[in-house]
MINU-337079 format. One record per residue (C-alpha): x, y, z; residue number from 1; residue in three letters. Coordinates in steps of 0.25 Angstrom, whole numbers, padded with zeros to 4 digits, always signed. Layout:
N
X,Y,Z,NUM,Ala .
...
This chain:
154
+0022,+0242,-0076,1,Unk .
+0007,+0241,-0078,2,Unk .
+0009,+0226,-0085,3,Unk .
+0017,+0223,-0073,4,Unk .
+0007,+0228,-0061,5,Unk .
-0001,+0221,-0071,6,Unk .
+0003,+0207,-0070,7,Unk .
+0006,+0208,-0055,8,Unk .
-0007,+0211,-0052,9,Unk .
-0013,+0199,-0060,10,Unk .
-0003,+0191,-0054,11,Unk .
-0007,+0195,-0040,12,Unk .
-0022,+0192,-0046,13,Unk .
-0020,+0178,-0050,14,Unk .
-0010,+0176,-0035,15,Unk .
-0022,+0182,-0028,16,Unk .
-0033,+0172,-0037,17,Unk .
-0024,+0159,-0035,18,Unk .
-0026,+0160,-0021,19,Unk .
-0040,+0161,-0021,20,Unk .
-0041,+0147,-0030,21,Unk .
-0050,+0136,-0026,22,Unk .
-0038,+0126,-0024,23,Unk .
-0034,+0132,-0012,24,Unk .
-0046,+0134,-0003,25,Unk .
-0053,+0122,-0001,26,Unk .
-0046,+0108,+0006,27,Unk .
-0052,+0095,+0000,28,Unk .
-0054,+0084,+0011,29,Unk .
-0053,+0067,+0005,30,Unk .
-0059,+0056,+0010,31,Unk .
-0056,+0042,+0009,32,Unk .
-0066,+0033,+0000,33,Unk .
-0068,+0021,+0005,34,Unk .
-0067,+0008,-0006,35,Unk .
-0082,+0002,-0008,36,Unk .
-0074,-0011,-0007,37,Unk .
-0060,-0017,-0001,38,Unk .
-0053,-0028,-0007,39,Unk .
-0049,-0040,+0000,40,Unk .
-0037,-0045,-0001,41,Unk .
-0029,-0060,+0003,42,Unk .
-0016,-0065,+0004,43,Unk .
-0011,-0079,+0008,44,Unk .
+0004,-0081,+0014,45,Unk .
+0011,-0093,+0014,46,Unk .
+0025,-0098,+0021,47,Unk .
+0030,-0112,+0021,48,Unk .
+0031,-0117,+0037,49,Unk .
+0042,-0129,+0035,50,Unk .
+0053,-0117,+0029,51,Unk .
+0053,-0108,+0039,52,Unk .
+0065,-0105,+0048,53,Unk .
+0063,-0112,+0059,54,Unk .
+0066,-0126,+0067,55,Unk .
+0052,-0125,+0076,56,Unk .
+0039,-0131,+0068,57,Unk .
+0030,-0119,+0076,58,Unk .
+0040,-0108,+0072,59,Unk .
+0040,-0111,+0057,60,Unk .
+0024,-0111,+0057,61,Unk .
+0024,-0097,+0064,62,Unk .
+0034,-0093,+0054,63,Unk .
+0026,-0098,+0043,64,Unk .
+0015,-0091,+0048,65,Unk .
+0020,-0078,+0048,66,Unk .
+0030,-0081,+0034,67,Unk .
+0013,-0083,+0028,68,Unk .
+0007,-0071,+0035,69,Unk .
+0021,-0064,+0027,70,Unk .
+0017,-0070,+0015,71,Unk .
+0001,-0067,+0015,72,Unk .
+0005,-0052,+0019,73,Unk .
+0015,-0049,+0006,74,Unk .
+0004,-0057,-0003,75,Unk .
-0006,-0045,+0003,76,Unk .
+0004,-0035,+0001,77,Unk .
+0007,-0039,-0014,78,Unk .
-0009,-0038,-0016,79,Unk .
-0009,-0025,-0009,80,Unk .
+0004,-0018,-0016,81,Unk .
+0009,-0027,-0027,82,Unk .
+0021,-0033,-0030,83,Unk .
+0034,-0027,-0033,84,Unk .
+0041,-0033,-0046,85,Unk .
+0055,-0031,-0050,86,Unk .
+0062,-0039,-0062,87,Unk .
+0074,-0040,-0068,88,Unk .
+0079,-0047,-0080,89,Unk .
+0094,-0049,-0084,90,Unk .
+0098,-0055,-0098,91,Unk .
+0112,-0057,-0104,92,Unk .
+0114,-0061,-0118,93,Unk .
+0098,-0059,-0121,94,Unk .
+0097,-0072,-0110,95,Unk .
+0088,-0070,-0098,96,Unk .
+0099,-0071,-0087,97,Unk .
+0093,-0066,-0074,98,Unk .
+0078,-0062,-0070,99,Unk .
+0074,-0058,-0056,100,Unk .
+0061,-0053,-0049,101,Unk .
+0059,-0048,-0037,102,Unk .
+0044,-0044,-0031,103,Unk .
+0042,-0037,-0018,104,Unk .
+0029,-0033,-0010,105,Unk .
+0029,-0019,+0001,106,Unk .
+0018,-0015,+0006,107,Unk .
+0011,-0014,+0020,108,Unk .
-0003,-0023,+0022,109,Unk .
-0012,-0018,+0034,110,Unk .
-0025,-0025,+0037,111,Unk .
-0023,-0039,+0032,112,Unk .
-0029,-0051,+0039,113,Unk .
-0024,-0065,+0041,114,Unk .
-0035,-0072,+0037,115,Unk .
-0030,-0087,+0040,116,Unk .
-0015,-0092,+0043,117,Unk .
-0014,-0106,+0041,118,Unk .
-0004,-0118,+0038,119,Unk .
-0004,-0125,+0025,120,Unk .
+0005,-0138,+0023,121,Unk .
+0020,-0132,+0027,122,Unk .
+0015,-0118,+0025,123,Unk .
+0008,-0108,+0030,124,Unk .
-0003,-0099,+0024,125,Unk .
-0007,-0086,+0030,126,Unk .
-0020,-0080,+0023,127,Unk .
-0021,-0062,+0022,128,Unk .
-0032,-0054,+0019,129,Unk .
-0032,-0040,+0017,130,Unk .
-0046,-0032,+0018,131,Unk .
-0044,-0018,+0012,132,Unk .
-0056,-0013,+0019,133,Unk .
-0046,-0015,+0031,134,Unk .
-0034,-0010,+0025,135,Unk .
-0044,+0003,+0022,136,Unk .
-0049,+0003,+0036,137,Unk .
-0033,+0005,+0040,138,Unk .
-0030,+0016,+0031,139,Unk .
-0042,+0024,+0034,140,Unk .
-0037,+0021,+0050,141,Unk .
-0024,+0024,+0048,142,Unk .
-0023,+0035,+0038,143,Unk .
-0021,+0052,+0043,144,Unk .
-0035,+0058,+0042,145,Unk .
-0036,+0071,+0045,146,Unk .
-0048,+0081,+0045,147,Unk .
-0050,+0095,+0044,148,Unk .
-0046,+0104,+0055,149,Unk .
-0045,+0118,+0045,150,Unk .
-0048,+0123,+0033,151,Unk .
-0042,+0135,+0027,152,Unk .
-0048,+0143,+0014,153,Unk .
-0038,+0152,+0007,154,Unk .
């Protein structure tokens, strides 16, 4: 009976300790670090003006344009994120029969700048560039800050 009363009570100790520990009395408050420096990244976007799908001259430029501006945008996008590869390879009879590969890009580009949009021959070239200084600047803006109302000690 004595062992038992015992071990309760230096259970109820070591309940009554924990509670006091340092891990649970204090609240730690982060701060963004800003880089000492930003990369600068470019992209250039072309689109051929004679293919597009349309009979009117000025309609197939605006579309050329805006095909380019597509283009340069998924460059920045694969320097951004990377590329996503998928192969496959089929053999029959130890012979190579079929190989495929496929690539995609996802991702979302915030602060690029079209830095010159211009024709070229019977394409059109659209020229990106992505400061990171800015991309920061929109994260910083953008992103749920929130500051002290109370703090608790237990």
């Amino acid at each position: 009976m004595n062992t038992l009363r015992y071990g309760i009570g230096i259970f109820l100790s070591a309940l009554v300790l924990s509670a006091c520990s340092s891990v649970f009395d204090k609240q730690v408050e982060w701060q963004n670090v800003k880089p000492e420096k930003f990369p600068v990244l470019t992209a250039i976007g072309q689109a051929p003006i004679s293919l597009q799908n349309s009979q009117n001259k000025t309609q197939r430029m605006l579309m050329a344009i805006k095909a380019s501006k597509i283009a340069a945008y998924a460059e920045l996008a694969e320097q951004v994120y990377g590329q996503n590869i998928n192969g496959s390879t089929t053999m029959s009879n130890l012979v190579l029969d079929n190989q495929q590969l496929q690539t995609s890009v996802r991702g979302i580009i915030r602060g690029a700048k079209v830095v010159k949009s211009y024709p070229v021959g019977d394409s059109y070239t659209t020229e990106l560039s992505l400061d990171f200084k800015d991309v920061y600047e929109i994260y910083i803006a953008t992103s749920n800050r929130k500051e002290i109302k109370h703090i608790s000690y237990y």
